[in-house]
C-alpha positions as CSV (number, residue, x, y, z in Angstrom):
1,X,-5.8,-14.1,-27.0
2,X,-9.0,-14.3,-24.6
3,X,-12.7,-14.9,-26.4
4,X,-15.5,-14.7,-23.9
5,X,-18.5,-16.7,-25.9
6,X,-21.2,-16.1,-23.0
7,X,-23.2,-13.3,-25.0
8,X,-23.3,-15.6,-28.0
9,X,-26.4,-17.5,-28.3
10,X,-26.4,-20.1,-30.9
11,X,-23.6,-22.2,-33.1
12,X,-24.2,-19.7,-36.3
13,X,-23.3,-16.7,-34.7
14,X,-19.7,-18.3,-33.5
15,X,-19.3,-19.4,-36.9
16,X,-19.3,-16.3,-38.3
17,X,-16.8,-15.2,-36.0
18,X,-14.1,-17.6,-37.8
19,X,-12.3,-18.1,-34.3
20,X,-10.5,-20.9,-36.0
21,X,-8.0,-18.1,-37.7
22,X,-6.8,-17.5,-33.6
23,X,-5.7,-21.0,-33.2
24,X,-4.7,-21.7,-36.9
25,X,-2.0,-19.3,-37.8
26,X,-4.1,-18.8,-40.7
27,X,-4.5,-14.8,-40.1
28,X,-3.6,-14.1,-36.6
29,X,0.0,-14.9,-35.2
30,X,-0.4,-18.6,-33.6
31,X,-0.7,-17.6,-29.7
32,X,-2.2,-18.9,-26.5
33,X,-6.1,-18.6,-26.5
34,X,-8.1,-18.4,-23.6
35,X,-11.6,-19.3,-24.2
36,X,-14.4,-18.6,-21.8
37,X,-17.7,-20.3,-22.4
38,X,-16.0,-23.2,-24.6
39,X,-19.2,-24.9,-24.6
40,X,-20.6,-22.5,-27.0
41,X,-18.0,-23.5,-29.6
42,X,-19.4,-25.9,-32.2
43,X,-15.8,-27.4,-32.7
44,X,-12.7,-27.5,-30.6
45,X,-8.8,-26.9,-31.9
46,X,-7.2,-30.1,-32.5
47,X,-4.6,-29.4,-30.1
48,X,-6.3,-28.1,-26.4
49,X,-6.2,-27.8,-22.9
50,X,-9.6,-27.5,-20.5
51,X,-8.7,-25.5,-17.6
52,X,-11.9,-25.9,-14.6
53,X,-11.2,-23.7,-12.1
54,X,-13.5,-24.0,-8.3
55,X,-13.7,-21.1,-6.3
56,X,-14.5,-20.2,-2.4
57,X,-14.8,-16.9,-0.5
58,X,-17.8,-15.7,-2.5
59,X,-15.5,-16.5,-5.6
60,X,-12.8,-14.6,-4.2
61,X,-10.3,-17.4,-4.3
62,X,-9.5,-20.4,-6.2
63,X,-9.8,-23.6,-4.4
64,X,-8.9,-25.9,-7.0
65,X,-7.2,-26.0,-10.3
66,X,-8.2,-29.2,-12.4
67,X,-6.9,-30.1,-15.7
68,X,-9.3,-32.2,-18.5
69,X,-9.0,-33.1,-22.3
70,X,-5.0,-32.9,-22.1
71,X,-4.2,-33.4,-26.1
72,X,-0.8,-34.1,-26.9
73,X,1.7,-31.2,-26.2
74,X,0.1,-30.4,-22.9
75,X,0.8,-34.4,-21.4
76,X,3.7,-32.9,-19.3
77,X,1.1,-30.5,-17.2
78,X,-0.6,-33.1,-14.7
79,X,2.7,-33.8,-13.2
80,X,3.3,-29.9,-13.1
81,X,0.0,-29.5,-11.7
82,X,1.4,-29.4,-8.0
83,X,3.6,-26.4,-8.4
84,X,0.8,-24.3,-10.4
């Protein structure tokens, strides 16, 4: 699943979106979900992974790849990070 939060403007408006359901199993089959704008989100899934990505060449390329907030089932991905 991918959200893209950038239009959102406040916490009640993601609310009412119930994005929980796309990383509970609740009503949507469990999945990945990529989330742009996490920072939007009032609340994070218990279990998730912050992918930072730095780009060069006018944004063209990615330079780096940098992994934060590792919960656990995602602790074997720093020493993976080298063959990404």
């Amino acid at each position: 699943y991918h959200l893209d939060l950038y239009r959102l403007e406040s916490a009640a408006e993601v609310e009412a979106l119930h994005l929980e359901s796309y990383w509970d199993g609740l009503e949507m089959d469990l999945g990945i979900v990529a989330i742009e704008w996490p920072q939007r989100l009032p609340y994070k899934p218990e279990s998730c992974l912050q992918i930072y990505l730095t780009y060069f060449n006018g944004g063209r390329q990615v330079e780096s790849i940098d992994l934060a907030g590792i919960s656990e089932g995602f602790n074997f991905l720093p020493a993976k990070a080298d063959e990404i």
